[in-house]
N, C-alpha and C positions, 0 to 999 in steps of 0.2 A: 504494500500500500504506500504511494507517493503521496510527499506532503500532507503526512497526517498522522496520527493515531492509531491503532489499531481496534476493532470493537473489543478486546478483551482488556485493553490498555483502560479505553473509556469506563469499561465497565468496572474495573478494578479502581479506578479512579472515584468513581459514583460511588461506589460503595465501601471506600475507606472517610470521604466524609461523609456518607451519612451517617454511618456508625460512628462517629466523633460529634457530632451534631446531636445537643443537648435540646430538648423541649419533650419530645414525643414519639410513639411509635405506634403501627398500626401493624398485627401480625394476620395473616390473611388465612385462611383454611388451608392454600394450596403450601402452607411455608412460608410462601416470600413475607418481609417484612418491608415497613415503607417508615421511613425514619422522617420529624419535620416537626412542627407545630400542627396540632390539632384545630381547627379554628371553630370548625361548626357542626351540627348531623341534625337535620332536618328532611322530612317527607323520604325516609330511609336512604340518605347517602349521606357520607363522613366526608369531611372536605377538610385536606391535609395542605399544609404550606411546606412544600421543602427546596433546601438550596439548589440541587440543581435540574428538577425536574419542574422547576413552579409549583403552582396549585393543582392539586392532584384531587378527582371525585372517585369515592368508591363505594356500592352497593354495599349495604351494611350485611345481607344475605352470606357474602363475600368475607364476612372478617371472623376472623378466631377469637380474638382478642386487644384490647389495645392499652396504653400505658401513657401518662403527661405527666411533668414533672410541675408543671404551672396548674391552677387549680381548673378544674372545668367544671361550669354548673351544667347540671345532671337533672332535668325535668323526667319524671318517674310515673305509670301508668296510672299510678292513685292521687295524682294529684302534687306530690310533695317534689320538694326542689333539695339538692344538695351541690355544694359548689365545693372540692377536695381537689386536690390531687387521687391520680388513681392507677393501682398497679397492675401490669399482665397475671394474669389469672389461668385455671383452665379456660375449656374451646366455650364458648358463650360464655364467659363472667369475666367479671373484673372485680378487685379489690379498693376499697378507698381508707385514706387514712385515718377517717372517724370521723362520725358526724354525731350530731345531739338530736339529729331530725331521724335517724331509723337507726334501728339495735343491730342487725348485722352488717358487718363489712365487707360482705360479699354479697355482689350484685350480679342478673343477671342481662346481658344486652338487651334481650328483650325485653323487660321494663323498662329499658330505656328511651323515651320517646324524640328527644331531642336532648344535644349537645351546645350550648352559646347560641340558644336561639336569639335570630335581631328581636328586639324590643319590639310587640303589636305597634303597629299606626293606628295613634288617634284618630281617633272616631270623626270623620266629616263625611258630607253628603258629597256621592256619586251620583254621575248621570250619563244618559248617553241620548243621540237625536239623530235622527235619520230620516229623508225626504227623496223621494221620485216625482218624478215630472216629469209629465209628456205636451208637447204639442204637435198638431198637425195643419198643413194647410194643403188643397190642393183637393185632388179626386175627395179626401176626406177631408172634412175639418169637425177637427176635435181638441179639446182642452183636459188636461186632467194634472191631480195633485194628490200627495198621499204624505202625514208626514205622523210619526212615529217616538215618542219621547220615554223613559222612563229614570225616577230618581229614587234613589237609598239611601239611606243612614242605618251602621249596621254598627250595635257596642256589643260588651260582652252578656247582657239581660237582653236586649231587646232589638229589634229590626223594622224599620219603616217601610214603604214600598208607595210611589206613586206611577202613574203610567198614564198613558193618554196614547189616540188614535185618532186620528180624522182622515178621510177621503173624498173627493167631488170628484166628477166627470161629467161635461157636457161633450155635445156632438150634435153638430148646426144638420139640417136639414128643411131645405129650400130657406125660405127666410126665416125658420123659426129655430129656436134652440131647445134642446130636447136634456134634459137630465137624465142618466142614466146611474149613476152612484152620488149620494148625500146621505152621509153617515161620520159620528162622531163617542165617542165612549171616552171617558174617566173613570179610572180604578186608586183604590185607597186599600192600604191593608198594613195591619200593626200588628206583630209578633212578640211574645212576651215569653221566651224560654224560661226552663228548668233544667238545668242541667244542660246534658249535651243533646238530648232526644226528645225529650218532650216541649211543650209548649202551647202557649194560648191564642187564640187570634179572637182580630175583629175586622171586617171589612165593608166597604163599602161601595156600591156601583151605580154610576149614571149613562145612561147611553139612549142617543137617538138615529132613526133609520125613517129619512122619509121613505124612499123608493120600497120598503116593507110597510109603510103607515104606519111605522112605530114613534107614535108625539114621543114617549117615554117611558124608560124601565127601568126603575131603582131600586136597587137589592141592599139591603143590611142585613149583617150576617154577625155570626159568632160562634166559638167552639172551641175544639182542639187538637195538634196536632200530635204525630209522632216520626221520628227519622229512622226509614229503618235502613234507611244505606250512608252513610255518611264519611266520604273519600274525600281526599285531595281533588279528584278528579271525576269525582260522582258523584250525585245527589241525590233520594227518593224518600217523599215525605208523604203520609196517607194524611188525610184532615177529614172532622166529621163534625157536626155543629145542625144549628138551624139558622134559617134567615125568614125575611120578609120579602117577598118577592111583589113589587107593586107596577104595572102596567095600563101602559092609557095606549091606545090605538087612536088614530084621526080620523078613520071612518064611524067612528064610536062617540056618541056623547057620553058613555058610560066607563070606568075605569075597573081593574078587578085588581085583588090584594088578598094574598095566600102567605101561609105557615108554612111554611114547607121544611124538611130536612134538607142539610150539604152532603154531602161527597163528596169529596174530591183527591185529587192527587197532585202534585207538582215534581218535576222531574230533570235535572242538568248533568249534562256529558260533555267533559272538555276532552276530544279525543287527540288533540296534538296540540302545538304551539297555533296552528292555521286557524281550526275547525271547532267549534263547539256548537249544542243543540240546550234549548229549552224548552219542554213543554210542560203543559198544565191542561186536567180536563175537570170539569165540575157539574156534578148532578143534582140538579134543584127538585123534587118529588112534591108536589104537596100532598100534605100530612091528610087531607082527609079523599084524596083523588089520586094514586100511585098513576094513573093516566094523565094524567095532568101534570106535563113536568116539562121544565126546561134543562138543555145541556148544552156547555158552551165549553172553549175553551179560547179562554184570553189571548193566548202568547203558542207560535210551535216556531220558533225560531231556529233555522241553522244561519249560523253567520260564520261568516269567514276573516280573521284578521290580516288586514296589511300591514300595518306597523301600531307600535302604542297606542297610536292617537284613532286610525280611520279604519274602518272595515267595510264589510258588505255584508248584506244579509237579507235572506226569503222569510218575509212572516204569512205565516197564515192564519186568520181567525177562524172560530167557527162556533155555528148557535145552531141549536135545533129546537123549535119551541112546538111541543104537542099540538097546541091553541093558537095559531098564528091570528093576525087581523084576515078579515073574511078577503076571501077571494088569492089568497097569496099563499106560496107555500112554505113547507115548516122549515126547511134547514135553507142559510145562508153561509156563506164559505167566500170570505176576501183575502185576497192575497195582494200582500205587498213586497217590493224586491226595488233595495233601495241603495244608499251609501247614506256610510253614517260615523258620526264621531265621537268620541270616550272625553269625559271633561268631569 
């Protein structure tokens, strides 16, 4: 080998300072070990600092065991926190130098949920907004707009949610203009946890649809929920409550107002850094009519991210009302497919 090194030269090289290289060490199932500073282990990967490979990620599936000379806080399945120094153990454990927070000093990886978690971000309101627009002129002439918002606030008790939707379409025909979509919906909903799983809600809904003759339909609700999937990367939560489901049609001087039982479910899969899905479906029954029911579901969103800030994404709503306004039929289904942005 001209002008260089040899790999065994390199590799002999690597591995006389790391073994001289004081902080930490990670011992892996297969043997190898990985000498550095331990920094952090979060959503099952250790993230190791060493001199001459940089920062190094590795599946915690992957480790034997591991050792730090500086202290690491050690967040533990029940809750408790312990911040030691802590020494190679056998294959799944580690040793720590004592603590006042648990009686033994042998721990195993698996309770261990995290390593120097960052500190949670304070609690502020998120949001995101997204809009499509069409126009046409020519053989057709048509106008349309569809725009898309929702905003949260998530602490460690509690979770707000608000959302909105609106859509028009006209389309001219000879001199006259013709409506074909006018419709608009706001949603409210306040979550009140217990723990990691359960929880309380309340919610509430407004929404009008001329081209249905729906003047309007306002739902207030309440119940409770439960998580029964609860990932980094996955979500499924069942809810079950009652509401008030109250409806005016425009062909109707008369209005109707039902008890009804909830249902529902809500459901998010982030499948890559690109690609995530949301959906939600909700069964309104009234309580003294099981045929008489509405089903909707707010949000089936797949979006796609471009960068931090702008994505794209297909929503689709959907209601099916047993009882529509006379002369129309039961299920409505709008889709929107838009660009939008994270603020």
């Amino acid at each position: 080998m001209k002008n260089g090194f040899s790999p065994l030269v390199i590799l002999g090289a690597v591995l006389i300072i790391s073994v001289s290289t004081p902080g930490g060490q990670v011992v892996l199932k297969n043997g190898d070990r990985l000498t550095g500073t331990i920094t952090k282990m979060t959503d099952g990967t250790i993230t190791v600092n060493t001199a001459m490979a940089g920062t190094v990620e590795i599946s915690m599936v992957n480790v034997k065991t591991i050792s730090s000379e500086k202290p690491l806080q050690l967040h533990l399945k029940d809750g408790t926190v312990v911040t030691q120094p802590v020494e190679q153990d056998a294959e799944g454990t580690i040793k720590i130098a004592g603590s006042d927070v648990i009686d033994s000093k042998v721990l195993r990886l698996g309770n261990v949920t995290a390593i120097n978690p960052p500190k949670p971000e304070a609690p502020r309101w998120k949001g995101d907004l997204s809009a499509a627009m069409t126009y046409t002129n020519g053989n057709t002439n048509s106008e349309a707009y569809a725009f898309s918002g929702n905003l949260s606030k998530r602490t460690a008790q509690d979770l707000i949610t608000l959302s909105g939707n609106i859509a028009k379409r006209k389309e001219k025909s000879g001199d006259q203009d013709i409506t074909t979509e006018d419709w608009w919906i706001v949603l409210g909903k306040y979550d009140y946890f217990f723990g990691e799983k359960k929880y309380l809600f309340g919610e509430g809904r407004y929404e009008s649809d001329d081209i249905a003759n729906l003047d309007r339909r306002i739902i207030i609700g309440a119940g409770g929920g439960y998580r029964l999937i609860k990932k980094p990367t996955q979500n499924f939560s069942a809810e079950f409550g009652v509401a008030e489901v109250y409806e005016k049609y425009a062909t109707s001087d008369s209005s109707d107002s039902k008890l009804s039982l909830r249902l529902g479910y809500i459901y998010d899969q982030q499948f890559n850094k690109v690609f995530s899905l949301v959906h939600n479906l909700t069964y309104y029954p009234d309580i003294e009519d099981f045929g008489d029911y509405f089903l909707t579901s707010t949000s089936t969103e797949l979006r796609a991210r471009i960068n931090d800030h702008l994505f794209t994404n297909l929503k689709i709503l959907f209601d099916y009302d047993a009882t529509p306004a006379e002369g129309k039929g039961n299920t409505d289904v709008k889709y929107m497919f838009g660009l939008g942005v994270n603020f």
